[in-house]
RODO-2510 file (C-alpha; in nm, 4 decimals, decimal comma):
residues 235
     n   res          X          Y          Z
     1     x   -11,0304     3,2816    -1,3710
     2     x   -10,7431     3,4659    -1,5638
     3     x   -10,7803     3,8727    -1,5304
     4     x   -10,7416     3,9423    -1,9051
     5     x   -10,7315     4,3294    -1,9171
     6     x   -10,5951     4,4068    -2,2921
     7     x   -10,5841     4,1962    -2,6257
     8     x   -10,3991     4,3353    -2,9521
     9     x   -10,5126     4,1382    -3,2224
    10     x   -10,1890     4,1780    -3,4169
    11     x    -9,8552     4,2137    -3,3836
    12     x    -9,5431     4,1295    -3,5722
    13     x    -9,2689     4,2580    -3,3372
    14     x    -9,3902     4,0891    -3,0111
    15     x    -9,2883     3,6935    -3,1330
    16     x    -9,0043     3,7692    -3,3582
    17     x    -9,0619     3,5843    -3,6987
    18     x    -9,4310     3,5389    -3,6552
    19     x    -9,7692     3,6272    -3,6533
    20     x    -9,8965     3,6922    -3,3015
    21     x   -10,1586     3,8646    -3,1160
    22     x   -10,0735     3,9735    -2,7458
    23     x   -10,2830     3,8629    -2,4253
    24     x   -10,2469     4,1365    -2,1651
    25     x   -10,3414     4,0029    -1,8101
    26     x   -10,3941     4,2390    -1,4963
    27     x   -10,2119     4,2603    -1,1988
    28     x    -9,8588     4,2998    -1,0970
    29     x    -9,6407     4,2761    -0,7879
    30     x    -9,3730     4,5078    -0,9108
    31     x    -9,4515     4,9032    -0,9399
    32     x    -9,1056     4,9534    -1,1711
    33     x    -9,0821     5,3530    -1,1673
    34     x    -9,0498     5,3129    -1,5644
    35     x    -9,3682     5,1034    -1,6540
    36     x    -9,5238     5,1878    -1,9249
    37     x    -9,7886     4,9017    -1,8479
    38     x    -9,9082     5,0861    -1,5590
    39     x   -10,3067     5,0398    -1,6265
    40     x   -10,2305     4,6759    -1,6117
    41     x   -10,1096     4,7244    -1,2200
    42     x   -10,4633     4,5773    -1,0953
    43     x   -10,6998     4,3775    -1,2495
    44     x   -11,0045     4,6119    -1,3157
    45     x   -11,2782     4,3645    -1,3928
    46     x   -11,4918     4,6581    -1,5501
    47     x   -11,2568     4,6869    -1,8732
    48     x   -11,1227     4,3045    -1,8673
    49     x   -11,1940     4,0551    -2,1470
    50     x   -11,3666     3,7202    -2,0486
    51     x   -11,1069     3,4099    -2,1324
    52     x   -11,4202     3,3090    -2,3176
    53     x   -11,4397     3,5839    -2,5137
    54     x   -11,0208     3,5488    -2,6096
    55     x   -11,0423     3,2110    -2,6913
    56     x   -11,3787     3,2472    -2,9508
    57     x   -11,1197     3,4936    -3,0774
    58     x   -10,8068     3,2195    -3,1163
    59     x   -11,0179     2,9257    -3,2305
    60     x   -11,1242     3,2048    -3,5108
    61     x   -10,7635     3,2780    -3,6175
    62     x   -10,6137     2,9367    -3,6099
    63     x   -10,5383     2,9798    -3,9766
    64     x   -10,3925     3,3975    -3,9658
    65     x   -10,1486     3,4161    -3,6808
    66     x    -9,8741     3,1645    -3,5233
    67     x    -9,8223     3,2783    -3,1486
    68     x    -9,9437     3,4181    -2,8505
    69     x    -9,7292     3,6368    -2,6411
    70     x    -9,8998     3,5771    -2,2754
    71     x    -9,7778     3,9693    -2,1108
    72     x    -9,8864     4,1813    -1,8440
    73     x    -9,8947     4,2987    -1,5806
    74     x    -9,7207     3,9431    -1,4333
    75     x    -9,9194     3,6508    -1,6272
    76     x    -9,7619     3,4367    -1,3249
    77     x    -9,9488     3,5883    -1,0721
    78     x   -10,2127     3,4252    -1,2064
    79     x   -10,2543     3,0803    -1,0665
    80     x   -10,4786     3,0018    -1,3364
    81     x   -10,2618     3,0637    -1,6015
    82     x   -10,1918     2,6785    -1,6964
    83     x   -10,5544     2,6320    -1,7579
    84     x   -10,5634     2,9097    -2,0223
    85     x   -10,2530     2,7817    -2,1737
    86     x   -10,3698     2,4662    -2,1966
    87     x   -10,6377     2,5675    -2,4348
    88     x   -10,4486     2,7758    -2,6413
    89     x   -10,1623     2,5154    -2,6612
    90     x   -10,4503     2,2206    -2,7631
    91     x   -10,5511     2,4948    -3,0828
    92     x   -10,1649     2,4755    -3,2111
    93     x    -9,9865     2,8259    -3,1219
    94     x    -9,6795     2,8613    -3,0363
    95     x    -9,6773     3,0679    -2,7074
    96     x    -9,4153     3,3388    -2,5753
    97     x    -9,4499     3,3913    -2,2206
    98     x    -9,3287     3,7327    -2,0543
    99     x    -9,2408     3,7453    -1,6974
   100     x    -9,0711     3,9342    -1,4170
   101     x    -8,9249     3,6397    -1,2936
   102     x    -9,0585     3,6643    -0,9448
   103     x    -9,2562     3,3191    -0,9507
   104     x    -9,0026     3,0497    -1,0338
   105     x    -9,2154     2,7557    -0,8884
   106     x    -9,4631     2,8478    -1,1564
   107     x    -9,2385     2,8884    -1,4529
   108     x    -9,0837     2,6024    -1,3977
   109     x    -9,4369     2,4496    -1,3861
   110     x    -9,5448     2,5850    -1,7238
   111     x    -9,2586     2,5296    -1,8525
   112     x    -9,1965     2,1212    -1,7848
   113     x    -9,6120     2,0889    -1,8521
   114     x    -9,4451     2,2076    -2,2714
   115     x    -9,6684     2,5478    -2,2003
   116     x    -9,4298     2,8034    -2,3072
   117     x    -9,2374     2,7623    -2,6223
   118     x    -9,0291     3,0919    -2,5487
   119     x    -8,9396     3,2780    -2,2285
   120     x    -8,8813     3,6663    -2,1998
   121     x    -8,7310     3,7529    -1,8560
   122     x    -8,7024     4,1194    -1,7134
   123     x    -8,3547     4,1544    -1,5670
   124     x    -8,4356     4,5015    -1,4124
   125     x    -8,1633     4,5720    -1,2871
   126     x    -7,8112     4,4825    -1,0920
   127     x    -7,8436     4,3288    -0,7393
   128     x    -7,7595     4,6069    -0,5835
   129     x    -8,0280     4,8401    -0,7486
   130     x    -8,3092     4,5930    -0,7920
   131     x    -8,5547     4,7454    -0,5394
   132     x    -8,4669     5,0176    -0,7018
   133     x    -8,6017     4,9592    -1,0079
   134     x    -8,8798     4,7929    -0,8973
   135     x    -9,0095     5,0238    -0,7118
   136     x    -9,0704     4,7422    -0,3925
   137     x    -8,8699     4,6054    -0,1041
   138     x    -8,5908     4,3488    -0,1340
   139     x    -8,8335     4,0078    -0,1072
   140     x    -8,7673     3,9214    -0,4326
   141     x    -8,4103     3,8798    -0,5249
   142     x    -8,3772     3,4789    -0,4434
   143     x    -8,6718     3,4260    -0,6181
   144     x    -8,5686     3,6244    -0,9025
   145     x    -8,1956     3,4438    -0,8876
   146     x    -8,3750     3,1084    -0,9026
   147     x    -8,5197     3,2103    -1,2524
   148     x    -8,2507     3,3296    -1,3831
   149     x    -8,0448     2,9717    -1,2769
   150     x    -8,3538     2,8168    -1,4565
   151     x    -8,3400     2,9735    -1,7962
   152     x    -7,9664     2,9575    -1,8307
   153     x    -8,0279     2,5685    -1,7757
   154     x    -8,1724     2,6022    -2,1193
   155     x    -8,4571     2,3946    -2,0336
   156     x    -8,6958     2,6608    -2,2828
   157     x    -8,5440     2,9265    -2,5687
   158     x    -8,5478     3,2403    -2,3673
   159     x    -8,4166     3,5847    -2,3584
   160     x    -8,3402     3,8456    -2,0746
   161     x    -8,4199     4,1767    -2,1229
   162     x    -8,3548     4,5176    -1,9935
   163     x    -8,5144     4,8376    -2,0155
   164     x    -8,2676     5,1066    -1,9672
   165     x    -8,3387     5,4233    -1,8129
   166     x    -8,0706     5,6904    -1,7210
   167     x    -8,1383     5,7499    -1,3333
   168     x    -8,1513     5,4044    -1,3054
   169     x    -7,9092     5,2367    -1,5091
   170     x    -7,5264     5,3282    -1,5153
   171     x    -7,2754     5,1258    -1,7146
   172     x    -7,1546     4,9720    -1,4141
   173     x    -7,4973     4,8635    -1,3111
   174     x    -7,5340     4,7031    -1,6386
   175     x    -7,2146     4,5868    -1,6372
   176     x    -7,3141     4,3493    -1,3024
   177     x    -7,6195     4,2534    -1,4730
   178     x    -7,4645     4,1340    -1,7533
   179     x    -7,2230     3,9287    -1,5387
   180     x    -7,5286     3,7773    -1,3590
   181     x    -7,6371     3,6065    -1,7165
   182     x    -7,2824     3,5671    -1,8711
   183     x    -7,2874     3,3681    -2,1499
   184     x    -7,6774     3,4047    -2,2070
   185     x    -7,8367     3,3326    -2,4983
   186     x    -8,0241     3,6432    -2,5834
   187     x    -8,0567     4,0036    -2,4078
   188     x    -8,1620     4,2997    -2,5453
   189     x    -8,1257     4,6649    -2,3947
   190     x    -8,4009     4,8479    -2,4414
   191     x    -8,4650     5,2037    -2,5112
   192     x    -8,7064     5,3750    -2,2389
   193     x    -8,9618     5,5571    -2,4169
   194     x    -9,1669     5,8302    -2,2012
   195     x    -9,5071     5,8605    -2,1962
   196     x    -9,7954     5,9676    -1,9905
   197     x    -9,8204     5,5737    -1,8347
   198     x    -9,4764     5,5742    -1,6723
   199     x    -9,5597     5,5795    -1,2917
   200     x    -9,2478     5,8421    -1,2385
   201     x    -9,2313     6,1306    -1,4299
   202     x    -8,9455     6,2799    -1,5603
   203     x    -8,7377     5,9950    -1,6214
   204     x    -8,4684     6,0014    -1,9171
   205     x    -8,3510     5,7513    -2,1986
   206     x    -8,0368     5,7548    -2,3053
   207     x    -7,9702     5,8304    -2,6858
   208     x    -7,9405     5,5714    -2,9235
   209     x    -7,5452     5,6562    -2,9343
   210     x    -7,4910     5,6316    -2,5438
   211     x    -7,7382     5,3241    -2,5798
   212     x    -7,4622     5,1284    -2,8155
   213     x    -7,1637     5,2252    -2,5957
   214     x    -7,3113     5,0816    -2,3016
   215     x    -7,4069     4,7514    -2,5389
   216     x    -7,0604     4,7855    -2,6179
   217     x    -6,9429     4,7558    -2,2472
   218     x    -7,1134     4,4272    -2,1921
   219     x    -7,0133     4,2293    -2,5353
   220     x    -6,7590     4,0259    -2,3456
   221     x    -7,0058     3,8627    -2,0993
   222     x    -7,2937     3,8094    -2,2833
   223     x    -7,1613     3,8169    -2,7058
   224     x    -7,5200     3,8127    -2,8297
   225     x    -7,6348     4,1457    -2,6439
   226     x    -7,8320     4,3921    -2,8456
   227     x    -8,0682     4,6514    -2,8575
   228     x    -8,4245     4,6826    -2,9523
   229     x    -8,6522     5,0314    -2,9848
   230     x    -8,3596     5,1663    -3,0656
   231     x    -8,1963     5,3163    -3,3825
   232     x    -7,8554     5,4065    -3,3560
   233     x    -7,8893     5,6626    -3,6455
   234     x    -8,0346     5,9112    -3,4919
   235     x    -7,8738     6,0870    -3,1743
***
């Protein structure tokens, strides 16, 4: 059974251009210093939904939203994922799937079974400061690699995406991240936002001027970089 530990009815940011609600599923094998998920570490069966429960929900909303963006935690660690996707694919969403890219055996899976109609990767980091940023040893980084080889194949729409924190993330770093995906489709830069939920305190952003420089730096690897939770505006 799927650990389903949030669901937010509505959203019109998380599936760009439609109306989605967000399926939050417990348990992660990354402890990324910057998380802002970090409730949804472990699957605490005490505050979880029932997949019953979520899909009485969908079947009741057929006609108000579009998507489902399937987050986390890592929705892959679930190896019952597929059976939940199933039935939300057989009621006619379109479904965004969010991943650490840590499981490519599975994405792959979903993927080629038509399960996933959109990808979002989390490119934490350059190679060199992966474990890093994820807080864990190096036992990911073929794993990871094998991912990235897979959305770049274009077999699914997909984007990479980085959040970008200042102790963590130097232009050079991003620079070598960006060189990773060159010629992706889609990556966004994302502003860190700090909150009581990170699992480090006292990390930094970067302001939204510093933030556009460094999207700047990266332009002529991937052309379609750009940032989001950002507003370049303000300082």
């Amino acid at each position: 059974m799927v650990c389903i530990q949030g669901l937010q009815k509505l959203t019109l940011l998380d599936v760009p251009g439609k109306v989605a609600c967000t399926i939050f599923t417990g348990g992660c094998n990354f402890r990324c210093p910057f998380c802002q998920n970090s409730d949804l570490l472990s699957c605490n069966t005490a505050g979880a939904f029932s997949v019953d429960e979520v899909l009485t929900f969908l079947k009741g909303r057929t006609k108000l939203l579009d998507a489902v963006c399937i987050s986390g935690g890592e929705p892959l660690l679930q190896p019952e994922l597929p059976n939940l996707l199933r039935e939300i694919k057989a009621m006619g969403y379109y479904i965004k799937l969010d991943t650490n890219g840590s499981f490519p055996d599975r994405l792959k899976a979903v993927v080629e079974e038509n399960l996933a109609d959109y990808v979002a990767m989390d490119l934490k980091n350059c190679t060199e400061r992966y474990s890093e940023t994820i807080g864990m040893p190096p036992l990911y980084q073929d794993k990871i690699d094998e991912s990235i080889n897979y959305l770049l194949s274009g077999a699914v729409p997909y984007e990479f995406r980085t959040t970008v924190v200042r102790q963590l993330h130097s232009a050079e770093d991003l620079i070598k991240a960006a060189e990773r995906i060159q010629g992706a489709e889609q990556y966004y830069l994302q502003g860190f936002v700090d909150s009581e939920h990170v699992l480090q305190p006292g990390l930094r952003a970067y302001t939204a001027n510093e933030m556009e420089q460094l999207r700047q730096r990266i332009l002529h690897l991937v052309p379609n970089a750009k940032l989001r939770g950002v507003d370049i505006d303000k300082p």
